[in-house]
Legacy VTK file of the C-alpha trace (Angstrom):
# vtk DataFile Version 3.0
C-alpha trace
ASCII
DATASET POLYDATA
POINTS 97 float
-3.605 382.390 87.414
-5.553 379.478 86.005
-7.237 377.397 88.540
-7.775 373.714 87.967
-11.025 372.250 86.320
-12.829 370.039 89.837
-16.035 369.085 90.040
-18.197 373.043 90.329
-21.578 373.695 91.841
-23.943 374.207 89.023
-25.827 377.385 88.792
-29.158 377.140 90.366
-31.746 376.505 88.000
-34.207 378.924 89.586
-34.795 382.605 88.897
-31.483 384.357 88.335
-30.459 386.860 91.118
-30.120 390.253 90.579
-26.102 389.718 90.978
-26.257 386.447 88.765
-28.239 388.816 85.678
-26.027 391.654 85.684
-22.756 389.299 85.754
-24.827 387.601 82.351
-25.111 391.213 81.019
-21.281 391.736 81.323
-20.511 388.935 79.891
-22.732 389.202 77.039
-21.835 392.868 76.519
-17.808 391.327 75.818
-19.229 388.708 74.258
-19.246 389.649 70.281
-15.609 390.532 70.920
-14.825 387.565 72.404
-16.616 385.701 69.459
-15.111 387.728 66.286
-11.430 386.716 67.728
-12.443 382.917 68.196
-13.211 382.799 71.896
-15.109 383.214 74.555
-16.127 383.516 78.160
-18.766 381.048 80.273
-20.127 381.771 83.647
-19.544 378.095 86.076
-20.404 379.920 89.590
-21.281 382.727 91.485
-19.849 381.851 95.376
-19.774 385.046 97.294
-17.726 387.757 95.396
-15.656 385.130 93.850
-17.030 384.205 90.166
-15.388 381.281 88.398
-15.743 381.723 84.813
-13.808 379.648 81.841
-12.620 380.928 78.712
-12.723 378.979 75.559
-11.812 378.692 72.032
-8.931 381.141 71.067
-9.244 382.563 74.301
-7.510 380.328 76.045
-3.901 380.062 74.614
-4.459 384.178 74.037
-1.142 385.933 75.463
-4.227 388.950 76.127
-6.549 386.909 78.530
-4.962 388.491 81.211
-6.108 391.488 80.503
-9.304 390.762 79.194
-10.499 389.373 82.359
-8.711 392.275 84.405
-11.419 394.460 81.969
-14.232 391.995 82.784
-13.629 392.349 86.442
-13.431 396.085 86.365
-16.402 396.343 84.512
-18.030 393.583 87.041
-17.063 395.456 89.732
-18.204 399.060 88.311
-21.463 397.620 87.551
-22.113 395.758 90.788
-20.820 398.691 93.251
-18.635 395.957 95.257
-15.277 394.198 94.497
-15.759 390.806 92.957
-12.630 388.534 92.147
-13.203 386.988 88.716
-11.283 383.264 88.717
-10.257 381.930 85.421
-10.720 377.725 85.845
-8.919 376.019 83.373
-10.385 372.579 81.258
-12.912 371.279 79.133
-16.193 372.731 78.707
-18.582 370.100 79.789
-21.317 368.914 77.590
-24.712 370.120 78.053
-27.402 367.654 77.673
LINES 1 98
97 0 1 2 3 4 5 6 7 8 9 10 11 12 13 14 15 16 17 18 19 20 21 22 23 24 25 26 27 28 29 30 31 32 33 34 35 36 37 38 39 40 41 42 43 44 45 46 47 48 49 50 51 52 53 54 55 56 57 58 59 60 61 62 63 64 65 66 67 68 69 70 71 72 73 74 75 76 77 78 79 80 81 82 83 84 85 86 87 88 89 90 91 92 93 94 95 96
């Protein structure tokens, strides 16, 4: 289930949490997967145990997303010891300046 792009909290710019780093690690552990099929998968927010994240490139029109975020949750969840609910958010990437 795809949630609709609205306007997200950025990421603090301060130190990363503990939580905030190993979420990074995941996602740069899938990463070169990700990359080497045309996609790939950005952090937007950490709220609570929900984490918004938005797949791109390939990824997106993949009939596999599905389960490649139901293997980046598990893998979340294994790694931070508590259930997390990872929430695809559908739209552009926004530019970075």
């Amino acid at each position: 289930m795809l949630v609709e792009s609205e306007p997200l909290k950025q990421l603090p710019a301060a130190e990363p949490t503990d939580r905030e780093r190993i979420v990074r690690a995941v996602l740069d552990e899938i990463r070169p997967n990700l990359k080497r099929d045309g996609g790939d998968c950005e952090l937007l927010e950490i709220d609570g145990n929900k984490i918004m994240v938005r797949l791109t490139g390939a990824c997106v029109f993949c009939k596999l997303a599905s389960a490649t975020l139901e293997g980046i949750q598990a893998r979340l969840v294994e790694r931070l010891g508590e259930f997390v609910r990872l929430i695809p958010v559908a739209g552009a990437a926004k530019a970075r300046h």
